[in-house]
N, C-alpha and C positions, 0 to 999 in steps of 0.2 A: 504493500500500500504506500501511495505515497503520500509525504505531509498533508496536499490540497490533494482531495480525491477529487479529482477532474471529470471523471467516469466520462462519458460519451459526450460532454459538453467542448473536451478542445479540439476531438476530429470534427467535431460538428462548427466550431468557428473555424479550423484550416482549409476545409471542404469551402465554409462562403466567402470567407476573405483571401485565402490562398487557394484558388482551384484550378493548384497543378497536380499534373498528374502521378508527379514523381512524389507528392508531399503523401499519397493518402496509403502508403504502406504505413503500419502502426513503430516498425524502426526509426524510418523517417521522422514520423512527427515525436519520438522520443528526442531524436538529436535536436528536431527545433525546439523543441521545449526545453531540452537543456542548454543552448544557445539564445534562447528569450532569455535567459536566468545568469548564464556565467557574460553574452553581453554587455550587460548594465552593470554589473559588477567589473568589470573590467574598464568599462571608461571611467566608471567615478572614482576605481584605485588610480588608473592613471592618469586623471587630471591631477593627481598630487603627486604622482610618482614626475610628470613634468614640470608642477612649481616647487617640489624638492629636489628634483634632480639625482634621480634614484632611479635611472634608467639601468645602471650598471649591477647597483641590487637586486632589481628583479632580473638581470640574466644570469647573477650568481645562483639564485633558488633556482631560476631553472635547469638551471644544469647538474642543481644537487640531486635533480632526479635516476642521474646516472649511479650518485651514491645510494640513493632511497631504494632502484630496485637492488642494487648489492646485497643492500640490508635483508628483504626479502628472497633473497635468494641464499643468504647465509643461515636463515632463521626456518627457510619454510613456510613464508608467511604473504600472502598475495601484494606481491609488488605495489600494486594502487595505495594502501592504506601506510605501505612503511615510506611511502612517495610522498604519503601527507606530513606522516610525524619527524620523518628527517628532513623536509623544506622547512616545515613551523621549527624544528631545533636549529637550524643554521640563520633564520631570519631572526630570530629571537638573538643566536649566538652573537652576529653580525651588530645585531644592538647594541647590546652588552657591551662588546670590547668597542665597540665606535663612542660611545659615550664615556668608557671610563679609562680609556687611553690616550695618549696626545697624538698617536698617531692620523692620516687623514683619514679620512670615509671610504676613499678610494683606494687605498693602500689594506686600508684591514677587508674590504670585498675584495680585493683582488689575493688576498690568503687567503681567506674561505673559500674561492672561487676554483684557484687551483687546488687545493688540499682536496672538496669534496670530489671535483671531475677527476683529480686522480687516483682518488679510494675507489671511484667507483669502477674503473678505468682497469681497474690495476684486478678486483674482483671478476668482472664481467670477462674481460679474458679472457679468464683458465676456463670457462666453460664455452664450447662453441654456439651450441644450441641457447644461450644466454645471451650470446653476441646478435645470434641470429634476430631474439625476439627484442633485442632494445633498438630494431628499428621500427616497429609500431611506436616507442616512445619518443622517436627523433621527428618522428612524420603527425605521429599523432592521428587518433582514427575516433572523433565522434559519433560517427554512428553505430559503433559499439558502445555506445552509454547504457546502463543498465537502471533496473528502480534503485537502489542501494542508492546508486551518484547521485541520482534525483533528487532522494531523499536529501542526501549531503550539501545538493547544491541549492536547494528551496532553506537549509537552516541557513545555509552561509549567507544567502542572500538576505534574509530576514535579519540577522545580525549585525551585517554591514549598512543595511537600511539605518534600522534604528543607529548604529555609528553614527553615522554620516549628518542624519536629525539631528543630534545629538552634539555632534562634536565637527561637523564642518565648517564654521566661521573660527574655529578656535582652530584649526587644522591649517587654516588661511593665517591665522595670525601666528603662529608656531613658522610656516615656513618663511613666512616676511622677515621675522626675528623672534629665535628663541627665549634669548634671552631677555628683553622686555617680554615676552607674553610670560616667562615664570616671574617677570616682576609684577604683573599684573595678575596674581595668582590663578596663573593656566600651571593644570599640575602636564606640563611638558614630557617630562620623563613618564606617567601614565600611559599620556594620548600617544606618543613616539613608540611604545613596545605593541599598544594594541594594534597601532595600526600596522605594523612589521610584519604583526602574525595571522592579520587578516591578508594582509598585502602578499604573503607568504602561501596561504592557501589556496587565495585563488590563483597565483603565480602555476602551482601547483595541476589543477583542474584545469586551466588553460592547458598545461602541457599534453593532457589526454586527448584536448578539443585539437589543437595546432602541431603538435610538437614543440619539441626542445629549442628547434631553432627560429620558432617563429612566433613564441611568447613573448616577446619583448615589444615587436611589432604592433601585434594586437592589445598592448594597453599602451602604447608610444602615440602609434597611428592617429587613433580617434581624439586621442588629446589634443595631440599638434595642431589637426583639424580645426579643432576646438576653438584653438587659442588663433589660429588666422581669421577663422569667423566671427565670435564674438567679440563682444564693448565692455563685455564687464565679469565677474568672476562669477557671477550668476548665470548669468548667457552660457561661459563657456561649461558650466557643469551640464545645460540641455544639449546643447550641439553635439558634445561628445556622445551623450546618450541616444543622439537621434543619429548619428557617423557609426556607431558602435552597432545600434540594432538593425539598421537597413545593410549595413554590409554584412550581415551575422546571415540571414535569411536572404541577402541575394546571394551569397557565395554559395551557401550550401543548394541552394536552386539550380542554378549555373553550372556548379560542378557534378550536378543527378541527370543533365543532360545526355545524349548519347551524342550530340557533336562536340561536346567536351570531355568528360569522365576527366575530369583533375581530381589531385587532393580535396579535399573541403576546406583541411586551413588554409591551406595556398593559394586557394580562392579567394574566400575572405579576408586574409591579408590583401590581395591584388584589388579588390573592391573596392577597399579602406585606403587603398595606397592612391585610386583613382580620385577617390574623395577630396583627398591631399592635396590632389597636383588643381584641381577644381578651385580648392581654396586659396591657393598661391594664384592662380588665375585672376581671382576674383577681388585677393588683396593689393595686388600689382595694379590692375584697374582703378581701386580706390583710392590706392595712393598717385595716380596719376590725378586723377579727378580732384582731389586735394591741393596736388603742387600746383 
């Protein structure tokens, strides 16, 4: 079961509002519906992953997924889940030593970064048939999503929701300056771990949608977007949501084609990457119009 029992209500909206033909296998609309879900959660980590400038952190979690399935594979234990709790240990870890070290931010991701892809590197080797299967996690294969992820990605979503209510003008005012928002009793050091190990998860859950190598993108992408489009820090939180979810649902459209058959992420990055080049278009234009 999942969280929201949708029962026969969301073929029945993909059927009116979507009536392709490719959507109304019941695999299909699993993958959209877990792409309506990881989506929105990905533009609105990465609109702060772009005005923090943690683009480099989230390719260090994804690549700890090389070490997550090690994990699972040294233990016996389904790769997916030790994928989640060794991304949240290393975002968290990444924290830790980033705030109570002098070294830079970039310097302590770039030890985590290699240490984890070479534990994991260095595990996945000795086994061939191991080697074989982390290229499902390099390419990443959504429409293998299952109820379980469902379930995982309806909590995370609801979490990072209430987050973001909660705690985004204060998330604005931490990356402007930290140090005056802990003057202005913002507990900084709180909001900076939780948001690591939200940022960490769904870093994570992208990996499964995308792959390894094209998680970064897809919370880069719609930000960037974001930020060529809108006037204000408000604006650019919709834009990204409205770049994030129409490339989500046309990529995976696109690529169930039979004159296409691409990857799905590699779609949806190319989507998102179109959007990009639209908005550079359109701010080049404005700024002519301006001078």
């Amino acid at each position: 079961m999942l969280l929201i029992d949708f029962g026969p209500l969301f073929p029945t909206l993909v059927s009116a509002l979507l009536p392709f033909e490719c959507l109304q296998s019941p695999f299909m609309q699993q993958a959209l519906l877990g792409l309506m879900l990881l989506a929105p959660m990905a533009a609105i980590m990465g609109v702060q992953v772009v005005n923090f400038r943690m683009a480099f952190f989230a390719d260090a979690i994804s690549h700890s997924a090389f070490a997550g399935v090690a994990m699972g594979l040294i233990f016996a234990v389904n790769p997916h889940w030790t994928m989640l709790l060794f991304g949240l240990m290393v975002g968290l870890g990444i924290m830790v030593v980033q705030r109570r070290s002098s070294l830079s931010s970039d310097t302590v991701i770039g030890v985590f970064f290699s240490a984890v892809v070479a534990f994991g590197l260095a595990v996945v080797s000795r086994d061939r048939n191991a080697a074989r299967d982390l290229q499902r996690f390099l390419y990443g294969d959504i429409l293998t999503i299952d109820h379980d992820s469902l379930i995982c990605l309806q909590i995370l979503f609801v979490v990072i929701m209430l987050f973001q209510a909660l705690g985004y003008n204060r998330m604005l005012y931490i990356g402007l300056n930290p140090l005056l928002a802990e003057a202005h009793r913002v507990r900084v050091a709180v909001y900076q771990y939780v948001f690591a190990g939200l940022l960490s998860l769904v870093v994570i859950f992208a990996v499964w949608a995308v792959g390894v190598l094209l998680v970064t993108a897809l919370l880069i992408v719609p930000a960037a977007t974001a930020r060529n489009l809108a006037r204000s820090a408000g604006s650019m939180f919709w834009w990204a949501l409205l770049v994030s979810l129409t490339s989500a649902v046309t990529g995976l459209i696109l690529s169930a084609q039979d004159w296409a058959r691409t990857a799905t992420g590699a779609t949806i990055v190319l989507v998102a990457s179109c959007w990009f080049a639209l908005s550079l278009v359109l701010t080049c234009g404005r700024g002519r119009r301006q001078g």
